[in-house]
C-alpha positions as CSV (number, residue, x, y, z in Angstrom):
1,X,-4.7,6.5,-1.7
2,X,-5.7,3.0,-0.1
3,X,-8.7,2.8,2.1
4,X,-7.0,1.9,5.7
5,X,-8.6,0.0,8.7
6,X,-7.5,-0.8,12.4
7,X,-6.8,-4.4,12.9
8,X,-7.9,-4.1,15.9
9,X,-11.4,-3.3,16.0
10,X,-12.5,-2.9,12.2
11,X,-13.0,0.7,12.2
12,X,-11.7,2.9,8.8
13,X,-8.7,5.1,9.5
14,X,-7.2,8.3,7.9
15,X,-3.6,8.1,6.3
16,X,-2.9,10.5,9.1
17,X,-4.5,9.2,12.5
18,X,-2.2,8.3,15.5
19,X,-4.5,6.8,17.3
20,X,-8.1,4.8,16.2
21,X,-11.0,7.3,17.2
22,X,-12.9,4.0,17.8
23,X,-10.8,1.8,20.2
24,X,-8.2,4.0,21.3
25,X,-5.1,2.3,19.8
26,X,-2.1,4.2,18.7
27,X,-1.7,3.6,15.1
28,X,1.2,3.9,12.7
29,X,2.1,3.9,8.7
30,X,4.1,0.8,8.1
31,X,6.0,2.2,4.7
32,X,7.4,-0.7,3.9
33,X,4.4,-2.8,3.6
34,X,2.0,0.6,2.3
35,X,-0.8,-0.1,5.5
36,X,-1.4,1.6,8.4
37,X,-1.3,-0.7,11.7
38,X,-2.8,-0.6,14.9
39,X,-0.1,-0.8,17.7
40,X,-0.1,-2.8,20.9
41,X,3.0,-1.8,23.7
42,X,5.7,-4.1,23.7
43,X,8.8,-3.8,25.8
44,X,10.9,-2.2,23.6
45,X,7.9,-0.1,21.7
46,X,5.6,-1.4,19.7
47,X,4.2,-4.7,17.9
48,X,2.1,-3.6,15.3
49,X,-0.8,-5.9,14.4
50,X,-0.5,-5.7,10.5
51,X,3.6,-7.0,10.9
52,X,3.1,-8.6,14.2
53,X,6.8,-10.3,13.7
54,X,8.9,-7.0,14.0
55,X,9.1,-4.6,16.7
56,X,8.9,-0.9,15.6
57,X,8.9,2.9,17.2
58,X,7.3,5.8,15.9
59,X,9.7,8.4,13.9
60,X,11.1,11.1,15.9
61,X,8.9,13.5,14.5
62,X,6.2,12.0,16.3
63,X,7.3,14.1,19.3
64,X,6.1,17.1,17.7
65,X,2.6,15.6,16.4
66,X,4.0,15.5,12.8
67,X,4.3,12.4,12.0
68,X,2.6,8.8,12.3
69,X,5.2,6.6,10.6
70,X,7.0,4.0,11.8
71,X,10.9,2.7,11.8
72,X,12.0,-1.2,13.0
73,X,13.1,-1.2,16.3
74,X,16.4,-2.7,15.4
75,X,17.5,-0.3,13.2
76,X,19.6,2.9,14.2
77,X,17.6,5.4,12.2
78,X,15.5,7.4,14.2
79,X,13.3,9.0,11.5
80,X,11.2,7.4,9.0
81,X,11.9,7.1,5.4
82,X,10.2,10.4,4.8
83,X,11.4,12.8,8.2
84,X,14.8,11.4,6.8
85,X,14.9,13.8,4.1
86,X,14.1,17.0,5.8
87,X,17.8,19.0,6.2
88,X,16.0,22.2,7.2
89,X,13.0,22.9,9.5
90,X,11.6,25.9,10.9
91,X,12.1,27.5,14.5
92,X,9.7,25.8,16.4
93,X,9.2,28.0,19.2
94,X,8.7,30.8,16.9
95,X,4.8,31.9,16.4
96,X,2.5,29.5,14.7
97,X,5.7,27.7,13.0
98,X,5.2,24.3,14.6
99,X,1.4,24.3,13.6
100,X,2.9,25.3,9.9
101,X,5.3,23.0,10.0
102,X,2.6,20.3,10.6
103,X,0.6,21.2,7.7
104,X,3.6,20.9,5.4
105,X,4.8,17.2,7.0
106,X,1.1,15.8,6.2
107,X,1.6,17.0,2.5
108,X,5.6,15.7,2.3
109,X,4.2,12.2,3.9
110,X,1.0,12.2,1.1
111,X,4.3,12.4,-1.6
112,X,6.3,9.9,-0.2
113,X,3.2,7.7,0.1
114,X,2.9,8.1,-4.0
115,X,6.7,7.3,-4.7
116,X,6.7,4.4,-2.1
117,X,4.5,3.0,-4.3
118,X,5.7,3.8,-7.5
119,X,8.9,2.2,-6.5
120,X,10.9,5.2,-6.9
121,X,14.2,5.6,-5.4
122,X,14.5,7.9,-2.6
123,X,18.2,8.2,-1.5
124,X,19.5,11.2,1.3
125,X,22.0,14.0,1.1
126,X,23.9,11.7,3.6
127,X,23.7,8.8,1.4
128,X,25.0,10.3,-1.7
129,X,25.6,14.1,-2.1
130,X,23.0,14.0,-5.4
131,X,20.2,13.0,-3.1
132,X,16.7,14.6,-2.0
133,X,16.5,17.4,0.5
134,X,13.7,19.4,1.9
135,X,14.4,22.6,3.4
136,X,11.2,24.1,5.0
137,X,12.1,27.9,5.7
138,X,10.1,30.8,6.9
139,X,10.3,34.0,5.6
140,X,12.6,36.7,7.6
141,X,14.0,40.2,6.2
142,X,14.9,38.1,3.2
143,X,12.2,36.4,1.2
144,X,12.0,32.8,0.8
145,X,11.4,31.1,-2.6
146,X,10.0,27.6,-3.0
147,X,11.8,25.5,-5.8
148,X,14.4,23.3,-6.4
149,X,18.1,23.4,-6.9
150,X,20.5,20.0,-7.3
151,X,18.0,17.9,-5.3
152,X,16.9,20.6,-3.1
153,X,13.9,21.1,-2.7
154,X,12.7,24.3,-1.1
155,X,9.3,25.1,0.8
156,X,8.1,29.0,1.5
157,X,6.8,28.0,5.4
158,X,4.0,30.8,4.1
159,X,2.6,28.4,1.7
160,X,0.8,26.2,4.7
161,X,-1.0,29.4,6.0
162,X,-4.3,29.3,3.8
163,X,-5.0,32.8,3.9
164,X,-1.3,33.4,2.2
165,X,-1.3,30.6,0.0
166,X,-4.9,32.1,-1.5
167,X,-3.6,35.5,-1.9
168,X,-0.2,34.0,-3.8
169,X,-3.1,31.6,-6.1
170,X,-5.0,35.1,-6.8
171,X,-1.9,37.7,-7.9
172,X,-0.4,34.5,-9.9
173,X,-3.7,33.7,-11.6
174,X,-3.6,30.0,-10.9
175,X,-6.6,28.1,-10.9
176,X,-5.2,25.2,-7.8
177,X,-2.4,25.7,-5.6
178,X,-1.5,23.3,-2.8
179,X,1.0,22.4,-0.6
180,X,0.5,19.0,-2.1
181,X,0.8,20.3,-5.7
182,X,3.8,22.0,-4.7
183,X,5.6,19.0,-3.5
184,X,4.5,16.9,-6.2
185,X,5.6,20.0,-8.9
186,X,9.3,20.7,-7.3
187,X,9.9,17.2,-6.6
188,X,9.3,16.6,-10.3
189,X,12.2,18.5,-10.9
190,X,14.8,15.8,-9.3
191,X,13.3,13.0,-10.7
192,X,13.7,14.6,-13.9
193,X,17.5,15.0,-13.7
194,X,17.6,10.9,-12.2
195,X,15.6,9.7,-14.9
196,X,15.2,11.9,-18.0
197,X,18.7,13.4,-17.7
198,X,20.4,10.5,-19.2
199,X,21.5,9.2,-23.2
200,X,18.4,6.8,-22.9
201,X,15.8,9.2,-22.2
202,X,17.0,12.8,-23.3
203,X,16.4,12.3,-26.7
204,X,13.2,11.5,-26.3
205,X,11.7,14.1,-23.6
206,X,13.4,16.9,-26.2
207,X,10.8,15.3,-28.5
208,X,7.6,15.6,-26.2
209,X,8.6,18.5,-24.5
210,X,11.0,20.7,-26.4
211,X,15.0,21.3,-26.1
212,X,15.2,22.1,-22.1
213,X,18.9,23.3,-23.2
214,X,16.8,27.1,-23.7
215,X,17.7,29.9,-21.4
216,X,15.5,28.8,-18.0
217,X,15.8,32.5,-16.8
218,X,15.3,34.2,-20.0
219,X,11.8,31.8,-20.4
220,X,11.0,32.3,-17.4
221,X,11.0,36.7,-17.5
222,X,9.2,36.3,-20.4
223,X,6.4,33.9,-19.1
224,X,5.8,36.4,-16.5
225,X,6.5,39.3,-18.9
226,X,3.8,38.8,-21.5
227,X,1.9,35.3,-20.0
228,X,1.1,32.0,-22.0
229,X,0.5,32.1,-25.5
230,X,-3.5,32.4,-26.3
231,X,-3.6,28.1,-27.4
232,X,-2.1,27.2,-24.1
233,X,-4.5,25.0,-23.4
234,X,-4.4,22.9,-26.3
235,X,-0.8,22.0,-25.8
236,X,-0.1,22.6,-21.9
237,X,-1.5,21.3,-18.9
238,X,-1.3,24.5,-17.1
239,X,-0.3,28.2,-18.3
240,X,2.8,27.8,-16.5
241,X,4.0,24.9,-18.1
242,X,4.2,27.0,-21.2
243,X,6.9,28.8,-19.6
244,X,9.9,26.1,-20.3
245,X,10.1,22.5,-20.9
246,X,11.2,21.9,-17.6
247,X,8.3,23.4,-16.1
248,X,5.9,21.5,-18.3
249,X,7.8,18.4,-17.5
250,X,7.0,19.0,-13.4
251,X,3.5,20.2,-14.1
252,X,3.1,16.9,-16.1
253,X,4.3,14.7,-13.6
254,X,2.2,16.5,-10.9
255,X,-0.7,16.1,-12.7
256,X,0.3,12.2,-13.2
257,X,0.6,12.3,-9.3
258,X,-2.7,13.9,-8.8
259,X,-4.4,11.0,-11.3
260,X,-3.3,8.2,-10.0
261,X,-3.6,8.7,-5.9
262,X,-6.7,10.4,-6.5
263,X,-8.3,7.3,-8.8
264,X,-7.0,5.0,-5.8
265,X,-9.0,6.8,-3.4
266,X,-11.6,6.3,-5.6
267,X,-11.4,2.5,-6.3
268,X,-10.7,2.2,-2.5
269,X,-14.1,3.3,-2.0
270,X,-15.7,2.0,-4.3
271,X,-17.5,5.5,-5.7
272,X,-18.1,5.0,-9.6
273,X,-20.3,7.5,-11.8
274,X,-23.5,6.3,-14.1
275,X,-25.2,9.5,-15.1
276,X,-29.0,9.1,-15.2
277,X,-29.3,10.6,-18.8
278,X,-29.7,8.5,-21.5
279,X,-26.6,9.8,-24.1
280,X,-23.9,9.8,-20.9
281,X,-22.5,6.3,-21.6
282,X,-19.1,7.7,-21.7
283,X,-19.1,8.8,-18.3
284,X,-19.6,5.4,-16.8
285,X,-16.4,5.3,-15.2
286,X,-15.8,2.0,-12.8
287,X,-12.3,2.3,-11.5
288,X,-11.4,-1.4,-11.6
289,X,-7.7,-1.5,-11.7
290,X,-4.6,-0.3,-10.1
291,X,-4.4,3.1,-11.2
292,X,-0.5,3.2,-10.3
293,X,0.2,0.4,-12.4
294,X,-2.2,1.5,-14.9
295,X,-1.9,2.5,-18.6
296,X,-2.2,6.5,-19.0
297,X,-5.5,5.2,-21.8
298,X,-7.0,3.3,-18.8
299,X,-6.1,6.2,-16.7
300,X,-7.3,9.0,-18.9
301,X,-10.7,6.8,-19.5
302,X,-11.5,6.9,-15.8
303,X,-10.3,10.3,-14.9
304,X,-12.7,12.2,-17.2
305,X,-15.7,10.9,-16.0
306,X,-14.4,11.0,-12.1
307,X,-13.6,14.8,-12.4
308,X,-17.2,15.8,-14.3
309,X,-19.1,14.6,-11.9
310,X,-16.8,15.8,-9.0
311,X,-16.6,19.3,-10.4
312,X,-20.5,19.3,-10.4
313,X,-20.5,18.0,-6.9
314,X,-18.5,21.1,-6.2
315,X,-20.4,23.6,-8.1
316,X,-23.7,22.3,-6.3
317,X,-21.4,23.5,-2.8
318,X,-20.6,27.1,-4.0
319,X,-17.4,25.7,-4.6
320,X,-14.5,26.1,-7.4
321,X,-13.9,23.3,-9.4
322,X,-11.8,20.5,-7.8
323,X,-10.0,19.9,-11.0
324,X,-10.0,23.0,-13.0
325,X,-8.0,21.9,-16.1
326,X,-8.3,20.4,-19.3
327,X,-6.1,17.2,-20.5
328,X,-6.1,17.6,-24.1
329,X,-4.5,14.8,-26.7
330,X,-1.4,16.5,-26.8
331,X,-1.3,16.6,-22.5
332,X,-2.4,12.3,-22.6
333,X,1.0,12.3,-25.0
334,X,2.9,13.5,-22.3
335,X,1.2,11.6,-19.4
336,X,2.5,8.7,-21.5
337,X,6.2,10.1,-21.4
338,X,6.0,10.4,-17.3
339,X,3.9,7.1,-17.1
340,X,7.0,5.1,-19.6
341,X,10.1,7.3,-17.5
342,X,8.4,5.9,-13.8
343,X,7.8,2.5,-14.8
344,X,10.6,1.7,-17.3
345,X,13.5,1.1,-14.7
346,X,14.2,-1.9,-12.4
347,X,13.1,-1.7,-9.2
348,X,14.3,-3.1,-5.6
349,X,12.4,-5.7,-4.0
350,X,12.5,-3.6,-1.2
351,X,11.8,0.3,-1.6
352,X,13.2,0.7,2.0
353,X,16.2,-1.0,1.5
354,X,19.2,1.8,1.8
355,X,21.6,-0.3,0.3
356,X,19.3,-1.2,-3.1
357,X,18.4,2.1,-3.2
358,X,21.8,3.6,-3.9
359,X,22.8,0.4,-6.0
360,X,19.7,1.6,-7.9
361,X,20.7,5.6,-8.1
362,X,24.1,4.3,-9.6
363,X,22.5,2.4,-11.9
364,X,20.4,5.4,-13.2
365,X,23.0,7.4,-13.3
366,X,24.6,5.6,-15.8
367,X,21.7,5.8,-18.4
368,X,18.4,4.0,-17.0
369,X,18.3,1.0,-19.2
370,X,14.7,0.5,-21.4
């Protein structure tokens, strides 16, 4: 993620502060332009400093605390570009929902961020019936499973209680579970069917990740039945991805997601490794380009270094590994696939555009052109 900073005193701000701890200034996320903005009042809301000639309000969700985006003061939609897609929310009187609730929005918002700026299309249930959906449910007499069905996406509340979320990464045996990598996994799932599902891509996702026409349910009682095979590793990114090729398409493209926001953080400040021992020359790692426009080689080159040291950094804390995997040759193959499906297709001047959005979705759907 960028490094962001209040234009009005100088001071560095979090992708999730309302207000600049410094001067005091409410401060917003301007999707459109990718930048957080420090706000003066106006008289009908707010004129933010870093687009000083529109007028905006915060999203409705920012009456509950969970959410700092912001939405033009001329238009009729009252949420953001990311509150938009939420069909299903928990009872917010109920418990410690609301604070749940919370945790989940700063993930959802951290995804958006990432598909904002990899200019990919984000189009409602209201907009077309094929579109993106979040239902965020908590658990009753009935259990709640997160996945994704036909564009819906669905998020277990339980998953934003630590103590729950740690217990589910223990009896699953999974190395890293987060909300994040949750959102990034299931949403993997849509933009598989948008952009892989089509004559000009099928052919070749069948060829990096096996004939997804196999029994989903049948793969999936037998993943759990007798576990990965014992070269997993050399082949998968995670055990679960060994499961189906669906699921190692969304593990993929979550690991992708992880890559890329987490090398722009590290561009954006500045943080580079240069091992003080003499035959460590291939851990010099300066991140000196976009990452989300960057080749998966130029990715890959950077990444390896970045997670060594970082892993160590957590070690010396007591702490697990931040990045407990391994990307093998056959994993940067598949990187590739996922980098080539995101970047291949045309893209709208203007990734808040409603209208060039679902020109675009109509588009893919008729076979994204190479």
């Amino acid at each position: 993620m960028r490094l962001f900073v209040c234009q009005g005193c100088g001071q560095p701000l979090h992708f999730e502060n309302a207000t600049c701890g410094n001067c005091g200034r409410r401060v917003g996320y301007l999707a459109r332009l990718t930048r957080m903005t420090a706000l003066e009042p106006a008289a009908e809301g707010f004129r933010a400093l870093g687009d000083p000639d529109r007028l905006y309000r915060f999203c409705t969700n920012a009456d509950f605390d969970s959410c700092n985006w912001l939405v033009p003061s001329d238009v009729a939609q009252t949420f953001c570009i990311a509150c938009r897609h939420n069909r299903t929310i928990p009872d917010l009187s109920v418990g410690n929902n609301i604070v749940l609730w919370r945790r989940l929005e700063v993930a959802k918002h951290r995804l958006f961020y990432s598909l904002l700026r990899l200019q990919l299309p984000l189009v409602t249930k209201a907009q077309d019936p094929a579109g993106l959906a979040f239902d965020f449910l908590a658990p009753t007499h009935e259990p709640v499973m997160t996945g994704h069905l036909n564009g819906d996406i669905t998020i277990n509340l339980a998953e934003a209680d630590d103590a729950e979320r740690e217990r589910q990464r223990g009896a699953m045996g999974e190395p890293y579970r987060t909300l994040l990598g949750h959102f990034r996994h299931e949403v993997a799932h849509y933009y598989w069917d948008l952009l892989a599902n089509n004559e000009t891509s099928i052919e070749e996702f069948r060829s990096v990740f096996g004939d997804e026409r196999a029994d989903y349910g049948e793969a999936l009682r037998r993943h759990h039945a007798d576990g990965a095979p014992a070269d997993w590793s050399q082949h998968y990114v995670s055990a679960y991805a060994s499961s189906h090729p669906w699921e190692d398409f969304a593990e993929t493209w979550a690991h992708y997601f992880h890559i890329v926001d987490t090398l722009e953080t590290v561009r954006a400040f500045g943080v580079s490794t240069q091992p003080r021992i003499a035959t460590a020359a291939s851990l010099d790692s300066p991140v000196d380009f976009d990452p989300y426009h960057a080749t998966v080689d130029q990715l890959i080159e950077a990444w390896l270094p970045i997670t060594f040291a970082i892993n160590a950094i957590n070690r010396s804390m007591g702490q697990n590994d931040l990045y407990p995997f391994v990307i093998a040759p056959t994993i940067v193959v598949k990187l590739g696939y996922v980098y080539r499906l995101i970047h291949r297709f045309p893209h709208p001047p203007d990734m808040v555009d409603e209208a060039a959005l679902k020109a675009m979705v109509a588009l893919l759907k008729k076979g994204a052109p190479v």
